[in-house]
N, C-alpha and C positions, 0 to 999 in steps of 0.2 A: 417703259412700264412693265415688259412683257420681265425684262428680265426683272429689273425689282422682285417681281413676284415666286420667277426661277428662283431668286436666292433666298427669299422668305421661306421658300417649300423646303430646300436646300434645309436653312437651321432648321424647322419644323420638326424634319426625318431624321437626322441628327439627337434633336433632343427628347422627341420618344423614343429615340432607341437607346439611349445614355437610361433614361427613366426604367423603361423597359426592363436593359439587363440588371439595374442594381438588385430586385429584392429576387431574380429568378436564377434557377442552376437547369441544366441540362441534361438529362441521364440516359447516356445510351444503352442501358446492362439489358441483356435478353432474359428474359424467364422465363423459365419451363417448370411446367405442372407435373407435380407425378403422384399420382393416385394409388397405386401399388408398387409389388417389388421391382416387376417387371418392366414399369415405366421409371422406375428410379434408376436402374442400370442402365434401361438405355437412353438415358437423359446425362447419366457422368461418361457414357462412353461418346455422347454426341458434342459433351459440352466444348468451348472454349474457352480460353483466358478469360477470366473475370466474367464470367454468365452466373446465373444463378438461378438453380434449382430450388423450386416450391413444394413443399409437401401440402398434397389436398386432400389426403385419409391418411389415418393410421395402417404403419407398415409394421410387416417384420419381414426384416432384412438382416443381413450382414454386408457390409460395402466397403469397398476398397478405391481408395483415391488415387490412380496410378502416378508415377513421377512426373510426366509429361501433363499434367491436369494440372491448373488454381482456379478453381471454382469456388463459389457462395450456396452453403442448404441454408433456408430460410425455413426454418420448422414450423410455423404457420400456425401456432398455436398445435399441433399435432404430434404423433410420438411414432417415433423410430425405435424399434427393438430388434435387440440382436438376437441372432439363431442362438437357441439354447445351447451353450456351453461355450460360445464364441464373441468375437468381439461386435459391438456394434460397427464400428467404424476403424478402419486401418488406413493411415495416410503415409503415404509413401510422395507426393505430390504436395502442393499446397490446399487445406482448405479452411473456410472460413466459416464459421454458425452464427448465427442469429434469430431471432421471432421477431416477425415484425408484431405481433398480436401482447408482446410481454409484457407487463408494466417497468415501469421504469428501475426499480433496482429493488432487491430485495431486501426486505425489512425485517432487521434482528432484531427482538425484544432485550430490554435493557440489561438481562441475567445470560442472555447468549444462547436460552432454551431452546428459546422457537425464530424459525426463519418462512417467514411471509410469502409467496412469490407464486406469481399469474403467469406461465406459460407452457408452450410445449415443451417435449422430451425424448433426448438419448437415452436408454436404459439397455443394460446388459447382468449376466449373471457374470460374467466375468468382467477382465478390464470394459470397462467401455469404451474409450477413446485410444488408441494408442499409436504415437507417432513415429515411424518407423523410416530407416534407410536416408536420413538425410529430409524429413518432409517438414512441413510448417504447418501447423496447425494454432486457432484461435479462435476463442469463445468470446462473443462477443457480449450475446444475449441469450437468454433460453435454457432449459436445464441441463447437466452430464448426470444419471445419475448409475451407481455399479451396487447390486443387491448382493454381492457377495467378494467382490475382492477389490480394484485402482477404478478410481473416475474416470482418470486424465493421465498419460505416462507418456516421456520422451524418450526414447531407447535409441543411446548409443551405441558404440561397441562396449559388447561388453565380456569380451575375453580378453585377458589383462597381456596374453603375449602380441596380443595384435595395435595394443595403446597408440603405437606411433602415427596411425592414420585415425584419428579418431571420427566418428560420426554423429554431424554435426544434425542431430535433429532437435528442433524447437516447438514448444506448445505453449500458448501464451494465453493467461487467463485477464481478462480486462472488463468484464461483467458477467451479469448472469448468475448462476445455482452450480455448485458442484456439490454430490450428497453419495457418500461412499460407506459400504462397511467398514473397510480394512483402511485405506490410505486416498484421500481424496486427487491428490497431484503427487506425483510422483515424477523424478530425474533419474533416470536407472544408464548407466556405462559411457566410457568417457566421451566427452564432446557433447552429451545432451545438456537440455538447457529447458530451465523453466522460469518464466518471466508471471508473476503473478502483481498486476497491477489495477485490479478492483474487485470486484465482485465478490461471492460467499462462497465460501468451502467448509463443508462439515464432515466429519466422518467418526465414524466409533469408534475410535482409534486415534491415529495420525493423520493429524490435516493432512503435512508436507512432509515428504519423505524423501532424501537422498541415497540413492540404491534401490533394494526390493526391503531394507530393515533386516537383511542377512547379517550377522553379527560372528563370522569366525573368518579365523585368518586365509583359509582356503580360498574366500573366494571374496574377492573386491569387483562390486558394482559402481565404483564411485570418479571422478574423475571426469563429475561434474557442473554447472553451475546451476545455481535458483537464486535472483534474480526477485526481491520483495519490496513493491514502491508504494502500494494500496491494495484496498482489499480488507475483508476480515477472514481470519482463518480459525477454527474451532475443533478442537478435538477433546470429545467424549471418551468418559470412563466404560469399557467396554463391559467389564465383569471382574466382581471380586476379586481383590489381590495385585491388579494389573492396576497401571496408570497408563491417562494416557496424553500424548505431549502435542501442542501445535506445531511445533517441526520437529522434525527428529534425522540427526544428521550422525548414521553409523559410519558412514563412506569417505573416502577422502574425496574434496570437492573444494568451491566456494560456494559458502551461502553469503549472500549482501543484503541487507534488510535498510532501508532508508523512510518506509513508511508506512502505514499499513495498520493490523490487529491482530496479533496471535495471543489466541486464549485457550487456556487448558483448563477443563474440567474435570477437576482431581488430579491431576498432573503436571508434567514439566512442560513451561510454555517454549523453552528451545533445549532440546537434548542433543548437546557437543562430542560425538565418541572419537569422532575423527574431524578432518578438512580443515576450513580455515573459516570464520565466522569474523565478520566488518558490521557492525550496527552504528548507522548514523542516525537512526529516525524510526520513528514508530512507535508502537508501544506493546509490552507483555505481559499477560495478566496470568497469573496462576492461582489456582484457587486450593488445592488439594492440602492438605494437613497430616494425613498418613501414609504408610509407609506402604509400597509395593512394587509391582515387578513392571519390566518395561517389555511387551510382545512375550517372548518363551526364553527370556533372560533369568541364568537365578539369579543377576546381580539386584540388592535391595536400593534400591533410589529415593530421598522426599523430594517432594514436589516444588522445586525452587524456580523462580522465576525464569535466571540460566543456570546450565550446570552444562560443567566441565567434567568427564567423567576419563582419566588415563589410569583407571588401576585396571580394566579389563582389559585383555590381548585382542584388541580389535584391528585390521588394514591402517597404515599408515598413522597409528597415536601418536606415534615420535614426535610428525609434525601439525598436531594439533596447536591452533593460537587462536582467541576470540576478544576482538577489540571493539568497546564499546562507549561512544563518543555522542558530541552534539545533543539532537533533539530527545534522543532515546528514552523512553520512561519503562520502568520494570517494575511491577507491582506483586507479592509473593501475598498469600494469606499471612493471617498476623500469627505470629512467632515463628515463621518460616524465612528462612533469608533469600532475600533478593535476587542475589548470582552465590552460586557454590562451585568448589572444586572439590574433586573424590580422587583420591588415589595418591602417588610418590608425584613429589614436584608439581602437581596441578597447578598450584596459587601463580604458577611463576609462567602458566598459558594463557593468563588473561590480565588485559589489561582496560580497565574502566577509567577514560581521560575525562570522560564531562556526562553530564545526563540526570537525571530524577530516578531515585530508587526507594525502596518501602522499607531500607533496612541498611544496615551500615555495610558499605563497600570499600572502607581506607583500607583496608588488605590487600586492593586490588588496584589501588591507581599510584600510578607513579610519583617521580618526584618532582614539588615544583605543582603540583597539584594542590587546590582548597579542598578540605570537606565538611560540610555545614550540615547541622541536623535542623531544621525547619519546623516549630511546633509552632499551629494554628488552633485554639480552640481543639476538640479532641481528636483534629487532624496533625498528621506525623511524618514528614517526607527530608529525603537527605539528598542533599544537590553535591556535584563534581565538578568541579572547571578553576578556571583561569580568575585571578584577580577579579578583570571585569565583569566576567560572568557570574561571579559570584558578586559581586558588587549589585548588578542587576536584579536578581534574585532579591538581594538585600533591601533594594529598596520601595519592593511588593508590599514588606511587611507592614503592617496595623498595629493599634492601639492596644495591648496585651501578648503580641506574637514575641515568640521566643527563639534566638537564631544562637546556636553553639556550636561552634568552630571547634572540630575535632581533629583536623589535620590539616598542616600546613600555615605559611603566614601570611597573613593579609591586612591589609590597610582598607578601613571603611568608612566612610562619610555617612551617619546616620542622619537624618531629617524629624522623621515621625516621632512625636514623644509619646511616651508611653513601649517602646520597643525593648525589648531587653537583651543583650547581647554579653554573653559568656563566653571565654576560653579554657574551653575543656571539657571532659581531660583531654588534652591538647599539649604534650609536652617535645613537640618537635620541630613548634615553629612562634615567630609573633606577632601578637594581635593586640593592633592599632583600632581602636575607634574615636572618631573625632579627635585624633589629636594624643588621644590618651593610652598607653599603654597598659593591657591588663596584662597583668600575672597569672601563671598556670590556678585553673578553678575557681577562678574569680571573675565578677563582670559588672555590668552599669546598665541604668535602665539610661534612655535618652528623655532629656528633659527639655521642656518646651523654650524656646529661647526666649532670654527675656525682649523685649520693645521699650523702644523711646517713644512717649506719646506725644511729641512735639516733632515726632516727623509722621508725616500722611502717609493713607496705610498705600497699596499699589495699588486697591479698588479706585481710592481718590486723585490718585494721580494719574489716572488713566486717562487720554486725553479720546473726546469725543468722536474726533476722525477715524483714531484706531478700528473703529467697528465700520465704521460708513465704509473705507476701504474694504476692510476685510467681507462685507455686502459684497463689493462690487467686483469682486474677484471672478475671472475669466471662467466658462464653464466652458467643459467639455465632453468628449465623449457620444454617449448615444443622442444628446439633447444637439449637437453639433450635426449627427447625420440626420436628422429629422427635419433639422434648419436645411440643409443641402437640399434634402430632396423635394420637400416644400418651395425652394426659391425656384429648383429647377421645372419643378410643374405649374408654379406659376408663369414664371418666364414662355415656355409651351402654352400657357391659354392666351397670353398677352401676345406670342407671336400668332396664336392663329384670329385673333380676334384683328391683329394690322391687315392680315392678307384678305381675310371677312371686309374689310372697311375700304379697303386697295381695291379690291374686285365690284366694289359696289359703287364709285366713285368712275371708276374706268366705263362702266357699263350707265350710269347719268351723263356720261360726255357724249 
């Protein structure tokens, strides 16, 4: 009996500990408080790996995160200010920001004006963050913000005869507020790198910037990457005359954009002078309609969605290329175009393979390429891709929508009647619908097929099982973990309730 009961207690402590661990985590990180400057320094010179310093008043400080350090400040709903005329923060080391006290992300109004957001804060007059020597820095939560010049900046090397060993420092935005005059993030000399994958970035100027926005051949900052997967990025019109751009890439570099918001107000939502530009994803709004200067350029720029710009002598133009594919949407004010090129040969540095645009882009996509102009009602958009993806597109369309194939051939299978489908002007390729060949500027509406009323429609031949299975289909997921831990807490009262009834039975004998 004795043992019986050994092995009863056995499962018992077994399955409250399985219980137990599923919904708990364990957190070993040490905090330290620091109330002023003096407790801030000596709290990063005491720290270790992965500890994490609390701010419990407002400081003003300047700090520096040595190489040998990776620490967490936890801004505490509190604000960090940098000595006048210096940086708030220098990371040569790894570190990490956050508030625990923030709301959860900050909320942009639908126009891109105003930006929301509950926490503490970085502030400086000059750069406020800047990653230096090789260090990793990341925002996780909480604000950057720089009252007069960069929020956020990765500095590699950046004297162009020392390239060969470049310096690989990284600052990575993944939530939180960046709020800048001049350039909100910034990649400045070779090997830095900025990964921007959530959060808000605004600035009066230049969200994102590769280099310092230095524009003469003397001197190249570039020879770097930024790295765009989410996030919205905003750059305001600063003062009359100027525009201003959501990235702005004068340096030779990569920029890679897969997902994300870059929005220009009054300006160019990505300005191309140099590097190499890959757009899978995302999307770019530009809003601007006249004509003005880009920073202390006298070159005159409009405001297009992208622009390519090889007439000015900027580092490394020769090898400028901007390829823009898949999800991509680029949205220009109206009578503004989409993507543009400036200068000798431009047209021939970009190429737009697939994607949604506000304005005709066949200048710019290759061959073997569809281009469709998509009119909805007093909406107006023009798609890029492959057969199927234009096929797809195709078969979005409504009762009244208008689809005109302006470049390239394609073969369509329409459905919806009432669609009306056009070739042209279109004189370079051909265009099959349902079967039917049109002629250059000519088209057909689709028309409803006819029916045999001597066969049942597919509602009446639907057999009743169809749906009883489709009921009874397997569920899973979180309704599965709730079943698990349910069975398992019960199993847990039903074993302590045997050893309850075992022990009460033992002791009647």
């Amino acid at each position: 009996m004795k043992k019986r009961r050994l092995m009863l207690c056995s499962i018992i402590s077994l399955i409250m500990v399985f219980v137990m661990a599923v919904p708990m985590t364990v957190s070993a990180d040490t905090v330290t408080d620091a109330g002023d400057a003096t407790a801030l320094a000596n709290a990063i010179t005491a720290a270790k790996d992965g500890e994490t310093i609390k701010l419990t008043a407002p400081i003003t400080a300047s700090i520096t995160i040595p190489a040998d350090k990776n620490i967490t400040l936890d801004l505490n709903g509190q604000t960090l200010t940098g000595e006048s005329g210096k940086n708030a923060i220098k990371v040569a080391g790894g570190l990490v920001v956050k508030d625990s006290t923030a709301t959860a992300t900050p909320s942009v109004s639908s126009d891109y004006k105003t930006v929301s957001y509950t926490s503490g804060k970085i502030t400086a007059t000059k750069t406020t963050v800047s990653v230096i020597s090789g260090g990793t820095f990341e925002l996780q939560s909480g604000m950057v913000e720089s009252t007069g010049n960069i929020g956020i900046i990765a500095v590699g090397e950046t004297d162009a005869t020392k390239w060969t060993t470049p310096v690989n420092s990284t600052a990575t935005i993944s939530g939180g507020y960046v709020l800048a005059q001049e350039f909100a993030a910034s990649a400045q000399g070779n090997g830095a790198k900025l990964n921007i994958n959530g959060g808000v970035l605004v600035a009066k100027d230049n969200a994102v910037v590769a280099g310092n926005g230095t524009k003469t051949t003397s001197t190249n900052l570039g020879g770097t990457t930024i790295n765009i997967t989410n996030g919205i990025m905003i750059g305001h019109i600063q003062s009359a005359g100027y525009i201003a751009c959501g990235v702005y890439h004068p340096q030779s570099g990569n920029l890679r954009i897969s997902g994300g918001t870059i929005y220009a107000d009054g300006g160019v939502g990505i300005l191309m002078r140099s590097g190499d530009l890959s757009m899978t994803g995302g999307k770019v709004i530009a809003t601007g309609t006249a004509q003005g200067k880009v920073g202390d350029s006298s070159v005159i720029a409009n405001c297009y969605g992208i622009q390519v710009d090889t007439k000015s002598n900027y580092p490394g133009v020769s090898g400028i290329t901007a390829s823009v594919s898949e999800n991509a949407e680029v949205v220009a004010a109206a009578g503004v175009d989409a993507i543009n090129a400036l200068g000798d040969d431009a047209a021939h540095h970009i190429v737009v393979a697939s994607g949604c645009y506000s304005s005709d882009v066949s200048g710019f996509t290759p061959s073997g390429k569809v281009v469709i102009k998509f009119r909805s009602g007093q909406d107006q958009k023009y798609y890029v891709g492959t057969q199927e993806e234009i096929q797809k597109i195709a078969n979005t369309a409504k009762d009244g929508d208008t689809i005109d194939v302006i470049k390239g051939s394609i073969t369509l299978n329409m459905t919806t009647p009432g669609v009306n489908v056009n070739n042209g002007p279109n004189n370079e390729g051909t265009v099959i619908v349902n079967g039917t060949t049109l002629k250059p500027e000519t088209g057909m509406e689709i028309q409803k097929p006819a029916t045999d009323p001597t066969k049942p429609s597919q509602d009446q031949t639907q057999k009743p099982s169809d749906t009883a299975k489709a009921d009874k289909s397997a569920k899973t997921g979180d309704d599965f973990n709730l079943f698990a831990v349910g069975g398992v807490a019960l199993a847990a009262i039903i074993a302590m309730a045997a050893v309850a009834i075992t022990g009460r039975r033992h002791r009647q004998r």
